[in-house]
matplotlib code that plots the C-alpha trace (Angstrom):
import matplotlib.pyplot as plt

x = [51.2, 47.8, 46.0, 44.8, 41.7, 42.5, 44.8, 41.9, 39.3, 37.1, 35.9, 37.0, 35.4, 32.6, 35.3, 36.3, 32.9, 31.8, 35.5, 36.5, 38.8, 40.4, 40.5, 42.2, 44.8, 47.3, 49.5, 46.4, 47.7, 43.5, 44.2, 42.7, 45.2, 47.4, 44.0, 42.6, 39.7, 37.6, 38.2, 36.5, 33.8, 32.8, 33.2, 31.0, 28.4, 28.7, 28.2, 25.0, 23.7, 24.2, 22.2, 19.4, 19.9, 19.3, 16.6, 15.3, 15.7, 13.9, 10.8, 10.6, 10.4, 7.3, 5.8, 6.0, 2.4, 1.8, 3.8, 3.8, 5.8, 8.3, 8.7, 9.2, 11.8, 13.6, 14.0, 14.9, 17.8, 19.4, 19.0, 21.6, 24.1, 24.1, 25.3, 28.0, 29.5, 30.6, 31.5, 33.9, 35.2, 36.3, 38.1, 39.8, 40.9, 41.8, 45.5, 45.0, 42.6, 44.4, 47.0, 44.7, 43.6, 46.7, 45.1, 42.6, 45.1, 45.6, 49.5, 49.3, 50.5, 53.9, 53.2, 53.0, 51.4, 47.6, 44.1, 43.9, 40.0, 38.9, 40.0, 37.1, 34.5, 35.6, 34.9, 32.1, 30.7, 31.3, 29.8, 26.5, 26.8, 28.1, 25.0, 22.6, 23.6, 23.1, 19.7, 18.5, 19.4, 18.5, 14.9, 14.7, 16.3, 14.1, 10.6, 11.4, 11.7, 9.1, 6.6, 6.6, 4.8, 2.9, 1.1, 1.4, -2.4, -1.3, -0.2, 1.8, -0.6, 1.2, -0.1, 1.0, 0.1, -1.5, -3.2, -2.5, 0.2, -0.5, 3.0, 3.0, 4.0, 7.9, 10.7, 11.7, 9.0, 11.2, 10.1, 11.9, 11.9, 9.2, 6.0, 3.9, 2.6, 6.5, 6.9, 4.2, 5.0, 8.6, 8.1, 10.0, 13.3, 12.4, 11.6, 15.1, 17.3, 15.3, 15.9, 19.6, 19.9, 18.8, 20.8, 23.8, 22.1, 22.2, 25.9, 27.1, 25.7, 26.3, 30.2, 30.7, 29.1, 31.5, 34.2, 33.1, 31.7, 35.3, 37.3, 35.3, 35.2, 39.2, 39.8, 38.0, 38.8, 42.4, 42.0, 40.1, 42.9, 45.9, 43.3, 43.3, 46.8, 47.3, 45.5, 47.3, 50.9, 52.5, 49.5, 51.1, 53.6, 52.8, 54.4, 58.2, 61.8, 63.3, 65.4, 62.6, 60.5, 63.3, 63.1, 59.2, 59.1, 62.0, 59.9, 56.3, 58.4, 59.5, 55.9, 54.5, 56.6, 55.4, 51.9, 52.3, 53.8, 50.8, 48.1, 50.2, 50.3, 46.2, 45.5, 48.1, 45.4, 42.7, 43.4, 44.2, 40.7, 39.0, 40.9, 39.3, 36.1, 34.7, 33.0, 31.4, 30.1, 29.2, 26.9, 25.7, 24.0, 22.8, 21.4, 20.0, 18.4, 16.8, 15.8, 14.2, 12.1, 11.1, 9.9, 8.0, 6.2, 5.2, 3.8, 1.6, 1.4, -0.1, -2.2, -4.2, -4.9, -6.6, -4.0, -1.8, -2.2, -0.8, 1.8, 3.0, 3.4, 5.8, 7.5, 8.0, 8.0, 11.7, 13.4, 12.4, 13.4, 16.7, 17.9, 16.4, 18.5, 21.7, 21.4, 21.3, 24.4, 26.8, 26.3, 26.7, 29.6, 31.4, 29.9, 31.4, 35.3, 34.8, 34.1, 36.5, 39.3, 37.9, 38.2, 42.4, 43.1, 41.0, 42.6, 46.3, 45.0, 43.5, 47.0, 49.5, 51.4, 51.2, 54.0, 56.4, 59.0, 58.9, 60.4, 57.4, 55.0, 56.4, 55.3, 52.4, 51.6, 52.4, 50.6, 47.1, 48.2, 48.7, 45.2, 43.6, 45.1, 44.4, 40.9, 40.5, 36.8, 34.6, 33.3, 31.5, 31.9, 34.2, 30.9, 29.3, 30.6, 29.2, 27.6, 24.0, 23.3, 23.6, 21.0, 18.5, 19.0, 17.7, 15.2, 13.6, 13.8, 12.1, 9.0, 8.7, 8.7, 5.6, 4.3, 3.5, 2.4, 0.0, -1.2, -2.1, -3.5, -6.0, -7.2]
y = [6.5, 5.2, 2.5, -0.2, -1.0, -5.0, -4.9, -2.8, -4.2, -1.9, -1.2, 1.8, 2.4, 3.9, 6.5, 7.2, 7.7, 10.6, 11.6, 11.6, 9.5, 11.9, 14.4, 13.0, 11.5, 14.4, 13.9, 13.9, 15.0, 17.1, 20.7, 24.0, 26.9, 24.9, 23.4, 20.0, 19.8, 17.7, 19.7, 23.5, 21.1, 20.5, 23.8, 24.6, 22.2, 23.9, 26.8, 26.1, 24.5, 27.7, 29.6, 26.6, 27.2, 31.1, 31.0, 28.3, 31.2, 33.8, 31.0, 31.4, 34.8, 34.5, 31.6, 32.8, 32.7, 29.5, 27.6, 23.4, 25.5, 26.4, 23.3, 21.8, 24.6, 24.2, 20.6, 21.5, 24.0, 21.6, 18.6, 21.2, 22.7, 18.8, 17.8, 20.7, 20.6, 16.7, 18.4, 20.9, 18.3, 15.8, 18.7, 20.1, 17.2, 15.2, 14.9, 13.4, 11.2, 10.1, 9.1, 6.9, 5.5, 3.5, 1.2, 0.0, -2.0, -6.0, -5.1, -2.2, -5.1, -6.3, -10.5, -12.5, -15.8, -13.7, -15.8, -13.6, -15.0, -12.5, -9.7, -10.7, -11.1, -7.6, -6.0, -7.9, -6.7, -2.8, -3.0, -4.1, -1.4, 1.5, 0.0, 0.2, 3.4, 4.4, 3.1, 4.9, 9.1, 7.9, 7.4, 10.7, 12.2, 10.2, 10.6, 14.2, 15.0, 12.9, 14.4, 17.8, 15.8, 13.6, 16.5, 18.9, 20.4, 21.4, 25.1, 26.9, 30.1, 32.9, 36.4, 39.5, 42.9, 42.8, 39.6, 35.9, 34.4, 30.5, 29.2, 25.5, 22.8, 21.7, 19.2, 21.2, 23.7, 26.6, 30.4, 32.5, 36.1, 36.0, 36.5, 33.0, 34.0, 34.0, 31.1, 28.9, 30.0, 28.9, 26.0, 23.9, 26.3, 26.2, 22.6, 21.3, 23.9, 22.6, 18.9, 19.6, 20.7, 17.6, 15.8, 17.7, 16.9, 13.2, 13.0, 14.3, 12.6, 9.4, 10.6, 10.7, 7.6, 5.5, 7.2, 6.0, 2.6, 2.1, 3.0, 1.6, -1.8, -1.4, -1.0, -4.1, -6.6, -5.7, -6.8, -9.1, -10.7, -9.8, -11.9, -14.6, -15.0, -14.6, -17.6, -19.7, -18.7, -22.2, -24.3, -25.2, -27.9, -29.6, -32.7, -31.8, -32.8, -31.2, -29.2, -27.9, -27.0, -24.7, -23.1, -23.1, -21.0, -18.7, -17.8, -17.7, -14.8, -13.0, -13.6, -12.4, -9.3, -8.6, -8.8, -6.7, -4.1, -4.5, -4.0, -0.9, 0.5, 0.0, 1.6, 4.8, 5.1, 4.7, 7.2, 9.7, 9.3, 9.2, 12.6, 14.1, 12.6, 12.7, 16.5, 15.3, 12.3, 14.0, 17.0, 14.0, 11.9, 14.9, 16.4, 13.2, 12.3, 15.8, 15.0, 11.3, 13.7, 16.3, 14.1, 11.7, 15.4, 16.9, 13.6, 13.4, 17.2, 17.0, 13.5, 15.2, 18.5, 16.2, 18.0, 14.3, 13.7, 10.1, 12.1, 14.3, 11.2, 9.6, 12.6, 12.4, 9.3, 8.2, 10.8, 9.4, 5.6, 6.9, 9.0, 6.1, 3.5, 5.7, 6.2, 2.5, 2.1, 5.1, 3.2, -0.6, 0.3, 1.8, -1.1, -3.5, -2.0, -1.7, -5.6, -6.4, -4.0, -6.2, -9.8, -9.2, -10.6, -13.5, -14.3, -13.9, -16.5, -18.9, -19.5, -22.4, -20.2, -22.6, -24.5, -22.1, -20.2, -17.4, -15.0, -15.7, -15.6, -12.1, -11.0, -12.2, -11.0, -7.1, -6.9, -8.1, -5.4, -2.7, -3.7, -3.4, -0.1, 0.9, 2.5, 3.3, 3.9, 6.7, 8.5, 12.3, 12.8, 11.7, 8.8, 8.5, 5.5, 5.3, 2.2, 0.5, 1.5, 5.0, 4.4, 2.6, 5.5, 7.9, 5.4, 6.0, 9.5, 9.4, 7.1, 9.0, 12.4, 10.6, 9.4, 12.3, 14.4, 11.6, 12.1, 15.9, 15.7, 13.0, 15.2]
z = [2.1, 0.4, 1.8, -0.4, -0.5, -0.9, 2.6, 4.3, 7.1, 5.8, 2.1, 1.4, -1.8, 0.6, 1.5, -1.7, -3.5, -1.2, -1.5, 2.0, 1.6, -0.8, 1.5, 4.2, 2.5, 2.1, -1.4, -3.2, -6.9, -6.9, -6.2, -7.1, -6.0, -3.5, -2.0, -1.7, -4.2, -2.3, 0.8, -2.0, -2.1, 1.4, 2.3, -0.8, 0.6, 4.4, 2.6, 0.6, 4.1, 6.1, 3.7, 4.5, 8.0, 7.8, 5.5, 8.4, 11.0, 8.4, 8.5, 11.9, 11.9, 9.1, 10.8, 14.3, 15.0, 14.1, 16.7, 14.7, 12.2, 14.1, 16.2, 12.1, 11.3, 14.7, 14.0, 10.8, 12.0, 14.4, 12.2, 9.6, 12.2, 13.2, 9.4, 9.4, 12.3, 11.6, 8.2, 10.1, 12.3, 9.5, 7.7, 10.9, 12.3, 8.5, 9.4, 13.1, 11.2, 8.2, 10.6, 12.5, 9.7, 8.7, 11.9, 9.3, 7.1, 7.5, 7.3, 10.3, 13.0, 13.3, 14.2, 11.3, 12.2, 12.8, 11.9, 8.6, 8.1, 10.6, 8.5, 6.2, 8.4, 9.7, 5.9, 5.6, 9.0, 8.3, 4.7, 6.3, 9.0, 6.2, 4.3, 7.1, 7.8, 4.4, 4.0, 7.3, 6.0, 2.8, 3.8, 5.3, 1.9, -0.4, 1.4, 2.5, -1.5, -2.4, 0.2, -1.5, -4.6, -2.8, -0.8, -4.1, -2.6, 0.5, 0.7, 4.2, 4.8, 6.1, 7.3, 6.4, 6.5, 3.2, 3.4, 3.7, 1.2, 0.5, -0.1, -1.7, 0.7, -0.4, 1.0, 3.5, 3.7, 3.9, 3.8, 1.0, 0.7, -2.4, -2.9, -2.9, -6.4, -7.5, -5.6, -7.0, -10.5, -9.9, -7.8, -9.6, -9.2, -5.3, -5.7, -6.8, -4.2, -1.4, -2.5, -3.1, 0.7, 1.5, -0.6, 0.8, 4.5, 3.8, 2.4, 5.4, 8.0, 5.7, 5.6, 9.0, 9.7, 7.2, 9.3, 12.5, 11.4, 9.9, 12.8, 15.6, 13.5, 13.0, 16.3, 17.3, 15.0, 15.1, 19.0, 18.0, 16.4, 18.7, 21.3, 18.7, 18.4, 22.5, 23.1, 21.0, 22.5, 23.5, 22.4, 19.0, 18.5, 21.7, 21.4, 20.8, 22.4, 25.5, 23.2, 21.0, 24.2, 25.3, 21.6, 21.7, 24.7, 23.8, 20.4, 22.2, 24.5, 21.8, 20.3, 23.4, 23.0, 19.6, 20.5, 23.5, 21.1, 18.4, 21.0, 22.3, 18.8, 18.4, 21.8, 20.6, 17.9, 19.5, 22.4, 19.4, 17.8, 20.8, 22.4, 18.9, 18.6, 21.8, 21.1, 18.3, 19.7, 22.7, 20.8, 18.4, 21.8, 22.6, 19.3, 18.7, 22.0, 21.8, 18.2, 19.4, 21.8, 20.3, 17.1, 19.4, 21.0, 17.8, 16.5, 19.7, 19.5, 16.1, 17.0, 19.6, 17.9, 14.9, 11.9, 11.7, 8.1, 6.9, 4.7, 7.5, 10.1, 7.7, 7.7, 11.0, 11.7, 8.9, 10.9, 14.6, 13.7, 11.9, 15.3, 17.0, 15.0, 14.4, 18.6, 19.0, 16.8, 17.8, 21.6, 20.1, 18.3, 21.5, 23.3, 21.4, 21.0, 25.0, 25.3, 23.1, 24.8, 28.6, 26.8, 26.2, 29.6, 29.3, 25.8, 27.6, 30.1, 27.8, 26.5, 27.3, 30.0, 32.8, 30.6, 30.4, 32.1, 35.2, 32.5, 29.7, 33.5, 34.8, 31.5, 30.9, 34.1, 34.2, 30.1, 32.4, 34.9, 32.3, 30.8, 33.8, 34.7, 30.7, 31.5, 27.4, 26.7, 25.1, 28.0, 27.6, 31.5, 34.2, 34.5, 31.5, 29.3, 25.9, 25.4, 25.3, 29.0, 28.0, 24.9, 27.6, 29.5, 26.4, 25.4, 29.2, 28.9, 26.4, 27.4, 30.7, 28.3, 26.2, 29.0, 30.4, 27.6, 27.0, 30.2, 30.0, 26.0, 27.9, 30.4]

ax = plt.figure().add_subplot(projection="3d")
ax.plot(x, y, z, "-o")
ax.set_aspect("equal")
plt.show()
């Protein structure tokens, strides 16, 4: 079944102009020998990255004397197995997903009287976030490109056994199997495939992020509104006759049931896309708490041995703030599904239950026991919750790591 975009939480014309959406959605009528189109073309994309990645290894290999080089190309070689792996997830898991995705439509619960405005602030919330995210790989992308013009003097001098090749300074700065005179002739050639990687770089990480954006803001706003509609159980219609009391409470049981049965239906999904995302997001805390590092050392690195050029500290400098910020918002969107899961007791109390019956009580009663019990949060170990503690933790790391390189350069 297709979801429309109109009944969505989430815009999902993001989804559908990088063609994910496409590709999880299974009838789609786009095939090329039995196989989802858009599913050729990220594999086409994974496949133009590899050869990045390899020809990332082979600049190692030519630059292993010089050792700033090769903290650039490792950074450079994570920063692309990063990008595909998220690729390889989405396409191996697009069924599970496309499943779980049906939680992101305004029709997905079963109680009809739900505060419907919240569904709009909930679109309006994940277009900013989507957009935010967008904006942050974008600047690495554009400035990345840009830097290979704005530095078009600088060359990368390599020794070899017949002399020293000067290779002009490029997006990526990636060593090809050429000689630097066919190089700098065909810079231009070199130029554009570099830029394409990045390109290629940006769209995924960007894909990914709609995907989680989207689902973590589902998940929430559809408790959001199940909590809503808890608190107001009993509280309308207050001043009725004896008869219509009796009626009241029968409905607000059956209500009660309904939105015991919508809130089990959201956590099904969510413990679904968490069982499946919780590699990925475990290797991306990782990947980019080592990237938040080991920017923040080769900045200092390059600071202290007097070779930080203004053009080379930007270039360092959009990819640290974007792990930095893409951290900060991988743990705030956990955070906040996690606070919302916590307030669904306090929204069952909050409503009129001290007016009705034992049975609508009892009930009431054993859903707060089952939420209590429902320990439903992203965790990568048996301890570690993801959430804003776990990016203070990073950000500490991190300043102690500075810290003490500081120290030593000073010496």
């Amino acid at each position: 079944m297709e979801l429309q975009n109109e009944h969505s939480i989430t815009n999902l014309q993001f989804m559908k102009i990088t063609g994910s959406y496409q590709l999880l959605m299974p009838s789609h009528g786009l095939k090329f020998f039995n196989t989802n189109i858009y599913k050729i073309a990220f594999i086409v994309q994974i496949l133009f990255l590899t050869i990045a990645a390899i020809m990332g290894v082979f600049s190692i290999y030519s630059c292993r004397n010089n050792v700033n080089q090769i903290i650039h190309y490792i950074i450079v070689i994570f920063a692309i197995y990063f990008a595909i792996y998220k690729y390889y997830f989405i396409i191996k898991n697009s069924k599970i997903i496309w499943d779980c995705m049906h939680m992101m439509s305004t029709n997905f619960l079963s109680y009809n009287d739900h505060t419907k405005e919240i569904f709009k602030i909930a679109r309006t919330r994940s277009s900013t976030l989507i957009l935010i995210s967008l904006s942050l790989w974008s600047s690495i992308v554009l400035y990345w490109s840009l830097s290979a013009i704005l530095i078009h003097s600088s060359y990368l001098k390599i020794k070899h056994e017949h002399g020293i090749y000067k290779y002009r300074s490029n997006a990526l700065g990636l060593v090809f199997p050429v000689t630097d005179t066919f190089y700098n002739k065909y810079f231009i050639v070199f130029y554009t495939t570099e830029s394409i990687f990045l390109l290629f770089w940006g769209q995924m990480m960007w894909v990914f992020d709609i995907l989680m954006i989207s689902i973590c803001i589902s998940i929430e706003y559809q408790l959001k509104t199940i909590a809503d509609s808890y608190s107001l159980l009993g509280l309308k219609d207050k001043h009725l006759t004896h008869n219509n009391k009796s009626i009241k409470k029968v409905e607000a049981i059956l209500d009660l049931e309904t939105l015991i049965q919508d809130q089990q239906n959201i956590f099904i999904k969510m413990k679904n896309m968490y069982y499946i995302l919780k590699p990925v997001v475990f290797i991306q805390l990782a990947a980019e708490s080592f990237q938040i590092i080991l920017h923040a050392c080769m900045i200092l690195k390059l600071y202290f041995d007097g070779s930080m050029s203004p053009t080379i500290f930007l270039k360092l400098l959009f990819p640290e703030i974007t792990y930095l910020c893409h951290l900060f918002l991988t743990c705030y969107l956990f955070s906040i599904v996690n606070e919302q899961k916590e307030s669904m007791n306090f929204a069952l109390y909050s409503s009129n239950w001290t007016d009705m019956n034992i049975k609508f009580k009892k009930l009431l009663l054993f859903t707060m026991r089952v939420n209590n019990a429902e320990n439903l949060k992203m965790k990568i170990s048996i301890n570690r919750i993801v959430n804003m503690e776990m990016f203070a933790d990073v950000m500490h790391i991190t300043y102690s790591i500075v810290s003490v390189m500081m120290k030593s350069y000073s010496k």
